[in-house]
C-alpha positions as CSV (number, residue, x, y, z in Angstrom):
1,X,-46.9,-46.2,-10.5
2,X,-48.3,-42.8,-10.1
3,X,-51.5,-41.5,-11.8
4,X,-51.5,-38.5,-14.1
5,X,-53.7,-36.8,-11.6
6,X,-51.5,-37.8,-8.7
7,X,-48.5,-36.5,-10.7
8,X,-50.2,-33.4,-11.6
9,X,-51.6,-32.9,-8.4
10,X,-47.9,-33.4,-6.4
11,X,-46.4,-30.8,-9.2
12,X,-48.9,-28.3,-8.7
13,X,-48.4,-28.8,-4.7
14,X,-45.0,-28.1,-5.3
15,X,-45.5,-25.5,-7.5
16,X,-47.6,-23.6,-4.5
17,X,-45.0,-24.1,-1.8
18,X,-42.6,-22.8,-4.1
19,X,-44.6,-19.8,-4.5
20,X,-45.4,-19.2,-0.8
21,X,-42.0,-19.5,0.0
22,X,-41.3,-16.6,-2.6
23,X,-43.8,-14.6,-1.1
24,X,-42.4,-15.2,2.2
25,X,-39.1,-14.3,1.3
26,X,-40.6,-11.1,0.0
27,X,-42.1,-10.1,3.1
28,X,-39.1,-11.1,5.3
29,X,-36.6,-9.0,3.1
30,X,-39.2,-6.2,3.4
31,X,-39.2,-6.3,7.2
32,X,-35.5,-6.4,7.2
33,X,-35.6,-3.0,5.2
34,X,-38.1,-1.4,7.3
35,X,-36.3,-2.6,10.4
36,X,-33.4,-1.0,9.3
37,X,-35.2,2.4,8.4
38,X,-36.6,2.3,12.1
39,X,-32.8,1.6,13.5
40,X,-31.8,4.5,11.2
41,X,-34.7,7.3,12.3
42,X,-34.0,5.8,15.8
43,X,-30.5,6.9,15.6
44,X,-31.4,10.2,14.3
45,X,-34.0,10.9,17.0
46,X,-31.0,9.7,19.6
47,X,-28.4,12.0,18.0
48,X,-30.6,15.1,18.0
49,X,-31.8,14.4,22.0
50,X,-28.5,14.0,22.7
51,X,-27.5,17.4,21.0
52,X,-30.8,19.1,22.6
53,X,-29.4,18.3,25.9
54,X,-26.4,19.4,25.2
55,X,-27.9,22.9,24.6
56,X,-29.8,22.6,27.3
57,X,-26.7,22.3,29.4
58,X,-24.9,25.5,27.8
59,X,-27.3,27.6,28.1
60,X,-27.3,29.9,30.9
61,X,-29.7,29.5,33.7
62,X,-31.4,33.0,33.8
63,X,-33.6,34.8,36.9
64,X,-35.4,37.6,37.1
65,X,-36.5,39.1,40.4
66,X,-38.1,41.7,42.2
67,X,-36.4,43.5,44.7
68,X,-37.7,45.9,47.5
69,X,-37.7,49.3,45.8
70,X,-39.4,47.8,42.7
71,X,-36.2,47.6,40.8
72,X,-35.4,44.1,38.3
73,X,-32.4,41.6,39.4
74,X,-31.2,39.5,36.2
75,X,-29.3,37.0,37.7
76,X,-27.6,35.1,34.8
77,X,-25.3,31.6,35.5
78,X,-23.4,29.9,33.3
């Protein structure tokens, strides 16, 4: 038969592990939210490079240049 001490001493044991485990579940469920704010901003980032380099590619590639009798060319592509 258990002491009173053992007994007390296996409750509060229990009582601690069920505590940690809280505390861990707590800290898991907040990594899972912050992993999922990081996916979203990473998304967002992706989305606006990808719509950056879509600009990129409409805008019109644009040269000036010198020519012999000191006038400007503008040379504009599309």
């Amino acid at each position: 038969m258990m002491s009173d001490f053992t007994q007390r001493e296996k409750a509060v044991k229990e009582e601690q592990q069920s505590v940690e485990a809280d505390e861990l579940t707590l800290k898991f469920e907040a990594m899972e939210a912050r992993i999922a704010e990081l996916e979203a901003e990473n998304k967002t980032l992706r989305d606006k490079l990808a719509g950056s380099e879509l600009d990129a590619v409409n805008e019109p590639d644009v040269s000036l240049e010198l020519t012999d009798d000191g006038a400007v060319a503008l040379d504009v592509a599309a």
